[in-house]
Backbone bond lengths (Angstrom), bond angles and torsions (degrees), N, CA, C in turn:
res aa  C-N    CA-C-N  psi(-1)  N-CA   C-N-CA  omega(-1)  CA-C   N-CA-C  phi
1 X - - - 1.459 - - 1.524 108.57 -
2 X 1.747 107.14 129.97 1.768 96.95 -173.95 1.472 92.61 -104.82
3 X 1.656 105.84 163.58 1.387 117.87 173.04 1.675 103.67 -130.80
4 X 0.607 102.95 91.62 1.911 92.74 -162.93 2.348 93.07 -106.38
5 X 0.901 93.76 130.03 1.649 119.94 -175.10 1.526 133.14 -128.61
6 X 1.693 124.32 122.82 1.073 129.01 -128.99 2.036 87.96 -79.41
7 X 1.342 119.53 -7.66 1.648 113.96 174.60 1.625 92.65 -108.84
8 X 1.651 91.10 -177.85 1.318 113.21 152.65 1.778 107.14 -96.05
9 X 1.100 99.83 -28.81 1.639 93.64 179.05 1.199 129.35 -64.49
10 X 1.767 119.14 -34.99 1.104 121.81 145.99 1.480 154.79 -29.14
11 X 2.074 83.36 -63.45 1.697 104.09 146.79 1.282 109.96 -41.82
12 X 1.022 131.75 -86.15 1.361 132.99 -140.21 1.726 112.77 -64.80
13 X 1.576 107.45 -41.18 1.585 107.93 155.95 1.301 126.42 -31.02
14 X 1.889 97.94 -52.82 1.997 97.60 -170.52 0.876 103.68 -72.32
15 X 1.493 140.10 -29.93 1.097 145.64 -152.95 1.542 96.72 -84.10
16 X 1.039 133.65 -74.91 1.757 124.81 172.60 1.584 93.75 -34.45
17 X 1.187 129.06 -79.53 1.234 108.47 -140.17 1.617 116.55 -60.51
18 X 1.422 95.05 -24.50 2.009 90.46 165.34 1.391 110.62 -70.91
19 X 1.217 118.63 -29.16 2.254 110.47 174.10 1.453 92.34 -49.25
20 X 1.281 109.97 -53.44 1.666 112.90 -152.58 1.990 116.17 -63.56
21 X 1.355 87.82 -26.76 1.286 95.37 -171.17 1.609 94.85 -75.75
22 X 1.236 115.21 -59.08 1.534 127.49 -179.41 1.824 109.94 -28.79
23 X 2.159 98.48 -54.14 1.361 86.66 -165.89 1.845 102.67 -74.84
24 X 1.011 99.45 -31.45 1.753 111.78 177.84 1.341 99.94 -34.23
25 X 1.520 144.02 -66.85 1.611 143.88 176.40 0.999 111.30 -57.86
26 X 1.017 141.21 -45.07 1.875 129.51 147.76 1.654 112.66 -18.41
27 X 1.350 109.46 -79.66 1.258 126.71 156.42 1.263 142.49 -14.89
28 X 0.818 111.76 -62.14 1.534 131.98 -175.52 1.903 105.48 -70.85
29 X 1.123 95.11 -56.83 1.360 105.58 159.58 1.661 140.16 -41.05
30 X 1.515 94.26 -23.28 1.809 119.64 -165.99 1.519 108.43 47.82
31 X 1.485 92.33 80.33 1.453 102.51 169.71 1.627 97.54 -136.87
32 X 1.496 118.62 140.16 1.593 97.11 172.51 1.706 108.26 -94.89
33 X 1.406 115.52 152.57 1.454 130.33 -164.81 0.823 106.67 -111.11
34 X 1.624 129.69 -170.42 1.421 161.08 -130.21 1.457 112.30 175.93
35 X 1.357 114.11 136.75 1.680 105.35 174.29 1.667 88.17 -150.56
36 X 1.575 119.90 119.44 1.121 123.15 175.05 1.885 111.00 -88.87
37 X 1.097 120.27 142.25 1.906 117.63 -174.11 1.921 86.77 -134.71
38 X 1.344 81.90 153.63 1.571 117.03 156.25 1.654 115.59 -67.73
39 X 1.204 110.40 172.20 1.019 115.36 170.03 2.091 102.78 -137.17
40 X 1.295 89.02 -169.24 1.470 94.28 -170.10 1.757 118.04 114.92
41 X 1.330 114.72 -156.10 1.374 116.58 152.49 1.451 116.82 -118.52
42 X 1.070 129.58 26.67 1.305 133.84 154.29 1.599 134.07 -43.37
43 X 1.519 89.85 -67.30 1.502 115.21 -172.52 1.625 99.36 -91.77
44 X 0.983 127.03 9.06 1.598 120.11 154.32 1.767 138.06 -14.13
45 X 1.581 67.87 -83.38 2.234 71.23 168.53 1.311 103.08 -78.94
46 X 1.070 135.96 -24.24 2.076 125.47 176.93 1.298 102.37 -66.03
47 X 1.488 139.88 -28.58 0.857 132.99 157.50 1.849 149.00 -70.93
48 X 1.598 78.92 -33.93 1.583 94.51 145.46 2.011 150.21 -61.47
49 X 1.675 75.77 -19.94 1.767 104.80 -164.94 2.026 85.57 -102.37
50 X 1.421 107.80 -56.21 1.480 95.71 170.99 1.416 120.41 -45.36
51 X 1.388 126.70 -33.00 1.619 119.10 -145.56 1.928 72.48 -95.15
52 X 1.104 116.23 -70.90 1.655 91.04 -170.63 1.515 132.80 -40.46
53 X 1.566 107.08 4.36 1.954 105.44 -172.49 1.279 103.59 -79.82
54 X 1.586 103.01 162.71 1.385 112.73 -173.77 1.425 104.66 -97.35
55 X 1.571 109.74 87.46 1.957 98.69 167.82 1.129 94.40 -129.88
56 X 1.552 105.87 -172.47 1.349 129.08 174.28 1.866 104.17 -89.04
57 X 1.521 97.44 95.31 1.619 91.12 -171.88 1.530 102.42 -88.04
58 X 1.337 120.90 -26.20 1.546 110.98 176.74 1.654 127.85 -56.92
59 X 1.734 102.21 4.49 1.684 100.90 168.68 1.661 86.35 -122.28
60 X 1.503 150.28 34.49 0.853 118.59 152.71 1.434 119.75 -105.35
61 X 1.333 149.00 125.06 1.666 131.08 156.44 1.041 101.15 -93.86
62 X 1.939 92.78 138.26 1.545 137.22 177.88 1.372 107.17 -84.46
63 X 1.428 143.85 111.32 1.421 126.23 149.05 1.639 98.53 -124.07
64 X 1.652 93.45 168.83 1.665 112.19 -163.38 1.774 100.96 -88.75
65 X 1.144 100.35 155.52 1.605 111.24 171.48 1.518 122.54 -52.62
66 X 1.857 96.40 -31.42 1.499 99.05 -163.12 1.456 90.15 -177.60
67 X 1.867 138.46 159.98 1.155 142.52 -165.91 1.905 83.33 177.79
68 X 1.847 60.97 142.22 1.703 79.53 171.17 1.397 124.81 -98.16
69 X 1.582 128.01 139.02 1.443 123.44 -156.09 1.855 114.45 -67.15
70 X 1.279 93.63 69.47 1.485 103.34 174.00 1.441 137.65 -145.57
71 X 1.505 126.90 124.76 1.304 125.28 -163.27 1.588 109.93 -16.72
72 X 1.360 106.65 131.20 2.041 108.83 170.30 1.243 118.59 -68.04
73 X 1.547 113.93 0.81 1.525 105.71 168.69 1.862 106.72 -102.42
74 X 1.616 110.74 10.90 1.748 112.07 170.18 1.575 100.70 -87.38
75 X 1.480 98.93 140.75 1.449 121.81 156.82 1.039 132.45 -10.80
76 X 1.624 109.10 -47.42 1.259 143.33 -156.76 1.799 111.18 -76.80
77 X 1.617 104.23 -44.93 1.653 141.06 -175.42 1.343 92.05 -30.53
78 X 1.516 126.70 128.30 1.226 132.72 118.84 1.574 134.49 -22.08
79 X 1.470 82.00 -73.68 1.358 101.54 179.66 1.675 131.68 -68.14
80 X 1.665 90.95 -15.64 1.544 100.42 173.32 1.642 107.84 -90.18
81 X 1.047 119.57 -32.47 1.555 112.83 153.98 1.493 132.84 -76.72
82 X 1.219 103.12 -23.85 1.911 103.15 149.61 1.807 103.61 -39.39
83 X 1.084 102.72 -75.06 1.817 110.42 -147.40 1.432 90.44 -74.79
84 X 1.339 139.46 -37.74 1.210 116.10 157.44 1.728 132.98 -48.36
85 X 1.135 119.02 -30.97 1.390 118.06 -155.22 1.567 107.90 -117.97
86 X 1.396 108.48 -37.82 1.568 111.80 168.96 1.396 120.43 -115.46
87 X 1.590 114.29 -31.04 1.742 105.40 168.07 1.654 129.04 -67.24
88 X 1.864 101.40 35.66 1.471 111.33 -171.77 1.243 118.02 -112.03
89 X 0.849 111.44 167.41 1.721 108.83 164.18 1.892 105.17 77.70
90 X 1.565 104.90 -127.47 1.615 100.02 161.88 1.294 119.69 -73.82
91 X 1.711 119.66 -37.14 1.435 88.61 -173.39 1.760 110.69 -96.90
92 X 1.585 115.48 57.98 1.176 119.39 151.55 1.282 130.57 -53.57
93 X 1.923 101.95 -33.29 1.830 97.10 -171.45 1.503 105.22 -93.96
94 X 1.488 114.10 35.76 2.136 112.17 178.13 1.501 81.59 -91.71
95 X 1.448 112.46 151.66 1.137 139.38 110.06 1.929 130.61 5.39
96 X 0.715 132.26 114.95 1.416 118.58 147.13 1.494 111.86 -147.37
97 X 1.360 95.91 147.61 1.473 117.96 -153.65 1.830 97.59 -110.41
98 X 1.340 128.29 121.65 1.172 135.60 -145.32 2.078 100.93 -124.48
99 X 1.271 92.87 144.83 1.509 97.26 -173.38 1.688 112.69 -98.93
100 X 1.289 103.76 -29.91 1.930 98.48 -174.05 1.255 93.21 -86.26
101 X 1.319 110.51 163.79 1.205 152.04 -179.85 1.666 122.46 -143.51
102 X 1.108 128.97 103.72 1.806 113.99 160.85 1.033 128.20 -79.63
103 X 1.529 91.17 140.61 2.058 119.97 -163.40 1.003 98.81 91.03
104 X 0.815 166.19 31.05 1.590 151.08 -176.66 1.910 98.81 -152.44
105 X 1.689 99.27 141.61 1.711 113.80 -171.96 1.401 94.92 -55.33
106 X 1.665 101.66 -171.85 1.559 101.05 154.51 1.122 104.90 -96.15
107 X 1.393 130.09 -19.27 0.985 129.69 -158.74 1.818 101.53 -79.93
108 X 1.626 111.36 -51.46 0.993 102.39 163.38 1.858 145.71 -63.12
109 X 1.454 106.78 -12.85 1.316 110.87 145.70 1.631 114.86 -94.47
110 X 0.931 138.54 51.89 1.584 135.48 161.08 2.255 97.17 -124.90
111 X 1.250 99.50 -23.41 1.455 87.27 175.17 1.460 101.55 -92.45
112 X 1.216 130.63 -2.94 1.308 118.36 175.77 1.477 103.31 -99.65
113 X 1.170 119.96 -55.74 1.461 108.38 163.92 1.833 125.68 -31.64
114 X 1.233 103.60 -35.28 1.399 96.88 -176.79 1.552 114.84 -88.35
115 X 0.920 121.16 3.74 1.937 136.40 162.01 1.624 88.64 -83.61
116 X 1.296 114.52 -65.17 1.491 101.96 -158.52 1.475 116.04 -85.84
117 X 0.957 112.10 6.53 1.916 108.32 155.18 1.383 120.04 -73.84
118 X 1.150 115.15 -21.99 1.144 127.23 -153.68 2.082 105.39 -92.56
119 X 1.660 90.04 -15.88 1.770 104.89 -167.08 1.605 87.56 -115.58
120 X 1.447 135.27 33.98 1.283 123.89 176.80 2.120 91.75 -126.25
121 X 1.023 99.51 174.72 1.539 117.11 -172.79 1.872 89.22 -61.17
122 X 1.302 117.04 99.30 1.552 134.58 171.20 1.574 131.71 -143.02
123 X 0.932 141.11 107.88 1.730 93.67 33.77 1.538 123.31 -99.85
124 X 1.500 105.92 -178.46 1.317 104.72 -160.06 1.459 123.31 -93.33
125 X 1.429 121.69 152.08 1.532 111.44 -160.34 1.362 118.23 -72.13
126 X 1.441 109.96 -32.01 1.595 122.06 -170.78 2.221 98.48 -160.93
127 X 1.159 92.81 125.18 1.521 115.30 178.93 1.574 92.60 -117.12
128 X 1.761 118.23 112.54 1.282 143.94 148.56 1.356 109.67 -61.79
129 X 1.035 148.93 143.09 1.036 165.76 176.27 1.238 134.84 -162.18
130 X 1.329 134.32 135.92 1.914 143.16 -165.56 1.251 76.61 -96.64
131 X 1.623 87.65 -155.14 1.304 131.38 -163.98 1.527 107.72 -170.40
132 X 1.192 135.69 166.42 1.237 153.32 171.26 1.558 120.08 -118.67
133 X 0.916 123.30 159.03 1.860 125.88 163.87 1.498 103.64 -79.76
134 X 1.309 121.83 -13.05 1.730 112.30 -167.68 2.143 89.33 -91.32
135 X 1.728 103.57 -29.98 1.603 90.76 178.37 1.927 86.99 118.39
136 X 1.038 104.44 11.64 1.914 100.27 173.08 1.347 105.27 -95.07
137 X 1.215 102.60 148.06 1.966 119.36 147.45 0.837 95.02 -154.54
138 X 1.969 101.38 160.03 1.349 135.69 -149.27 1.869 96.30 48.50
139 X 1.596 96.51 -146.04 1.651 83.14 172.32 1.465 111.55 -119.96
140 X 1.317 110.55 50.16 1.671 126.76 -174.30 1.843 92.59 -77.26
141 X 1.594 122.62 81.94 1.205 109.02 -162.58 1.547 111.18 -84.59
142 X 1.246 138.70 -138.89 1.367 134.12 -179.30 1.798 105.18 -105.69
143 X 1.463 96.57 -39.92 1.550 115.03 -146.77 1.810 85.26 -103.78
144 X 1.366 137.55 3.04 1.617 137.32 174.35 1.593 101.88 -65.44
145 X 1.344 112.97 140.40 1.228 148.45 176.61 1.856 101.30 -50.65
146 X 1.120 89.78 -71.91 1.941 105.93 172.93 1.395 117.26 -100.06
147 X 1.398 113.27 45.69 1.632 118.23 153.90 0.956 110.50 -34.71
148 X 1.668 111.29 -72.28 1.668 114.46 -146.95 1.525 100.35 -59.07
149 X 1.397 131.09 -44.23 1.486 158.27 -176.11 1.905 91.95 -48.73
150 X 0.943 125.81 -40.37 1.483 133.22 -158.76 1.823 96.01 -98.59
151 X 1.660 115.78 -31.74 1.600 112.84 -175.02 1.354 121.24 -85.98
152 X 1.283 102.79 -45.86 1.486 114.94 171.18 1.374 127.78 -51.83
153 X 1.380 100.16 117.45 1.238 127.86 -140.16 1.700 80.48 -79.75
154 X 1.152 146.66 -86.35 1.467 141.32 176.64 1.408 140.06 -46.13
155 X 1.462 87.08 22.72 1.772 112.70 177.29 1.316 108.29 -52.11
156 X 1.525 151.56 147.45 1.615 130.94 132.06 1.037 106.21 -73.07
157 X 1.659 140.73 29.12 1.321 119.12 165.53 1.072 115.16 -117.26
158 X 1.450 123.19 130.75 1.518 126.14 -155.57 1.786 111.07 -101.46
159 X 1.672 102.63 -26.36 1.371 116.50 -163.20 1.507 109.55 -119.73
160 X 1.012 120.55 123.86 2.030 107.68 173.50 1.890 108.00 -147.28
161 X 1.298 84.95 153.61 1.204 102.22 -176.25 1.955 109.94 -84.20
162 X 1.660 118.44 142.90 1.357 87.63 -171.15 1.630 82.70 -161.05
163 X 1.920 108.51 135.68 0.946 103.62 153.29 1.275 109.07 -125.42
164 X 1.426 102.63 170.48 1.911 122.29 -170.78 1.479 103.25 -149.71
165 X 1.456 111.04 154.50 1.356 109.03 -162.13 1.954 117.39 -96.86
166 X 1.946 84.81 8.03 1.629 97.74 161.11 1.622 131.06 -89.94
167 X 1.572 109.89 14.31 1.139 146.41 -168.55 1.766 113.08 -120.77
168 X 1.178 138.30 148.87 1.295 151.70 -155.29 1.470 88.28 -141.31
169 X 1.607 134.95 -30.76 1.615 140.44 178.09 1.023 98.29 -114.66
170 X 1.583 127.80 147.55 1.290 153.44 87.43 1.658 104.12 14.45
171 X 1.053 134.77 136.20 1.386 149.79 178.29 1.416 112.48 -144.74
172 X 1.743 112.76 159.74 1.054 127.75 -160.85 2.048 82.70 -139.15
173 X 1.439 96.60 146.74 1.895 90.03 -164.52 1.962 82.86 -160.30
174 X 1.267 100.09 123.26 1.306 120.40 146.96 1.407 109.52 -30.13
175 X 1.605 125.92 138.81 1.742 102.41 163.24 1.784 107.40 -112.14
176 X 0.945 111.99 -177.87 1.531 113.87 -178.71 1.428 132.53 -60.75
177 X 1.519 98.53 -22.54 1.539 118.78 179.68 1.995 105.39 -79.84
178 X 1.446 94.33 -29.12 2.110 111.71 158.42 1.221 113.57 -52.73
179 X 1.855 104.00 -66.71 1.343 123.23 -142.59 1.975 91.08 -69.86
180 X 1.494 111.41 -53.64 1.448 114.99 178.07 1.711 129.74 -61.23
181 X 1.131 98.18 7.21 1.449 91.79 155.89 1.741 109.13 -119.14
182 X 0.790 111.71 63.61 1.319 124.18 139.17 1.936 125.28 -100.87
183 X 1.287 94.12 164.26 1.360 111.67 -169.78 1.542 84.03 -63.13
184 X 1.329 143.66 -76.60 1.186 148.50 -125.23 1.595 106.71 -152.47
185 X 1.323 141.27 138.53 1.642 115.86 154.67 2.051 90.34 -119.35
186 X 1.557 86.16 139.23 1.615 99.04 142.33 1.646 135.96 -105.52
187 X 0.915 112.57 126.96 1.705 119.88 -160.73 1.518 84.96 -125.42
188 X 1.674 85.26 112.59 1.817 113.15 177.89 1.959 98.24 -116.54
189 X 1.411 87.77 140.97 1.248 98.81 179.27 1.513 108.56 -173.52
190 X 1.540 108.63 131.37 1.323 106.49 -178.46 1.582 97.51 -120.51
191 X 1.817 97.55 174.66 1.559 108.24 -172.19 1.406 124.43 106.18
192 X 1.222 125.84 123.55 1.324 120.14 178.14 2.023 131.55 -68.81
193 X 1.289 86.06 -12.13 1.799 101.65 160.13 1.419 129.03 -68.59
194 X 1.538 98.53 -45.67 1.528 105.93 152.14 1.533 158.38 -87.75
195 X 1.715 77.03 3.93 1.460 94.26 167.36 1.485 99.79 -101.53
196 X 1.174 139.46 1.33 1.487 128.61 155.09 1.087 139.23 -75.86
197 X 1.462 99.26 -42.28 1.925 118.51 141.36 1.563 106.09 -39.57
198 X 1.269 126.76 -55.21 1.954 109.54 -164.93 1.498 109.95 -81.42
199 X 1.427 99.56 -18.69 1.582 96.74 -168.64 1.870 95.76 -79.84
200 X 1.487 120.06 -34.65 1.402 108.73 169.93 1.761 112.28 -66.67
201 X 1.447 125.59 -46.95 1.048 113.56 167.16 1.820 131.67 -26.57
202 X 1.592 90.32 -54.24 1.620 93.86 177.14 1.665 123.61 -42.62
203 X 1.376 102.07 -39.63 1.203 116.55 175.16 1.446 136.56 -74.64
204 X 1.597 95.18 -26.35 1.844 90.89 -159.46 1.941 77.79 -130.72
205 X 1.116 118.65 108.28 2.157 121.17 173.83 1.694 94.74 -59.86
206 X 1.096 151.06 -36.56 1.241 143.51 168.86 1.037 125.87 -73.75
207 X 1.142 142.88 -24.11 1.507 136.75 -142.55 1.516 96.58 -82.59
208 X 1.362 133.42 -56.98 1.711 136.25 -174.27 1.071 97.28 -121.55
209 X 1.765 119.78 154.26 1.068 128.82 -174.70 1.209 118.23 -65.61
210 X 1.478 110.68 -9.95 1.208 136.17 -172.66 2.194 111.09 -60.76
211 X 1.895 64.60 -47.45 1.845 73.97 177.91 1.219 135.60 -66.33
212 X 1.078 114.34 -5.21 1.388 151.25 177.19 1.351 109.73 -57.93
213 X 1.680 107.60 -84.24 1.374 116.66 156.80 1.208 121.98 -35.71
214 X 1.418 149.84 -50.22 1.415 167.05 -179.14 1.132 103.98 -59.70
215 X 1.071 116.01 -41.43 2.133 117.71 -167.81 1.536 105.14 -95.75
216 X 1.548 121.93 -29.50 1.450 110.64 -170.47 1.854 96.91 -85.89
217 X 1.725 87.08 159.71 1.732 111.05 -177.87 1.095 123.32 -80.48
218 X 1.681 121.90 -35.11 0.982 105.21 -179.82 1.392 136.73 -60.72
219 X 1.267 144.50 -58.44 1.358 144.99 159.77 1.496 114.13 -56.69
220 X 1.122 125.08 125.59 1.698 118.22 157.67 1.392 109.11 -78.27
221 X 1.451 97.67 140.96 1.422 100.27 -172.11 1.703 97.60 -122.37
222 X 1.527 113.69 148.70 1.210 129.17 -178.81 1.488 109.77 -117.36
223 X 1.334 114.28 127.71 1.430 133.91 -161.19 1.898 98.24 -103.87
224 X 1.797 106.36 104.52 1.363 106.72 158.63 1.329 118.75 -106.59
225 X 1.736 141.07 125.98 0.912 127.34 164.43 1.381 94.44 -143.14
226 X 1.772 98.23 171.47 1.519 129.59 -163.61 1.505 107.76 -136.87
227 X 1.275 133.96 158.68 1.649 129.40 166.10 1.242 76.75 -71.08
């Protein structure tokens, strides 16, 4: 389903308020949830418009799609701009569930991560998700070693380690067989470059990894974009 909107500010409004609704039915229910986000500057104001909603964030945990293998107090951190930008305001009292570790590989925290995703509130209610102009989300990149390992939708592997040479870090990335059990994903993305990328996606299930996500059944996915 597309939602396409003449701002990004707009976008990014509807777009929270469908996370919210998503994690809200979790909720309501008394179940505790999960809400996976992007990182970047994308999801900015969705994150801003989320942290002011009125839920019960102390039963939700927040983790990121994907983070790059670097201390959460680097620049670079996902996760250190998570808790800055959306673990504020109301949803200060969520959860978030964090991927680095020091001393330890990535490789050797990506097999532990993938036991322990599996023991957190899953599947997940709502998976945020970008997009790229190269055709990536999370960091399932084009040019990764273990793409196919990261697309395949009937993988048991939920967590992988991945580098690409559009990266300066090593990354740790949700894979699709993760990302699709969620209740719902919204995939926000603004720009007219990347809406040329989805509009070929629609068409061709291979062409970007992107298409991938777009073509499989299990999750419905909801399309926000903005120029």
């Amino acid at each position: 389903m597309e939602f396409l909107f003449e701002t990004r500010e707009e976008a990014s409004v509807a777009a929270a308020e469908r996370i919210a609704d998503a994690l809200r039915r979790r909720l309501d229910a008394g179940i505790d949830t999960s809400l996976v986000v992007s990182g970047g500057t994308t999801p900015a104001r969705c994150f801003t418009e989320l942290a002011g909603t009125e839920l019960d964030w102390s039963s939700v945990t927040v983790l990121a799609s994907d983070d790059r293998w670097v201390p959460t107090d680097h620049g670079d951190s996902n996760e250190k701009l998570i808790r800055e930008t959306l673990l504020v305001d109301k949803a200060a009292d969520a959860d978030f569930f964090g991927y680095y570790a020091d001393g330890k590989t990535i490789e050797h925290r990506c097999a532990e991560l993938d036991a322990e995703v599996r023991f957190m509130p899953f599947p997940f209610a709502c998976s945020l998700l970008g997009m790229g102009a190269d055709g990536h989300f999370a960091s399932l990149f084009p040019d990764a070693d273990n793409l196919e390992e990261g697309l395949d939708l009937e993988s048991h592997t939920l967590c992988l380690p991945v580098r690409t040479a559009a990266s300066p870090h090593a990354r740790v990335s949700l894979t699709l067989a993760a990302l699709s059990r969620s209740d719902e994903i919204v995939l926000l993305f603004f720009g007219d470059d990347k809406r040329a990328v989805y509009e070929q996606c629609k068409d061709n299930g291979e062409q970007f990894p992107v298409s991938r996500l777009l073509w499989q059944k299990r999750a419905p996915v909801r399309i926000y974009w903005a120029p």
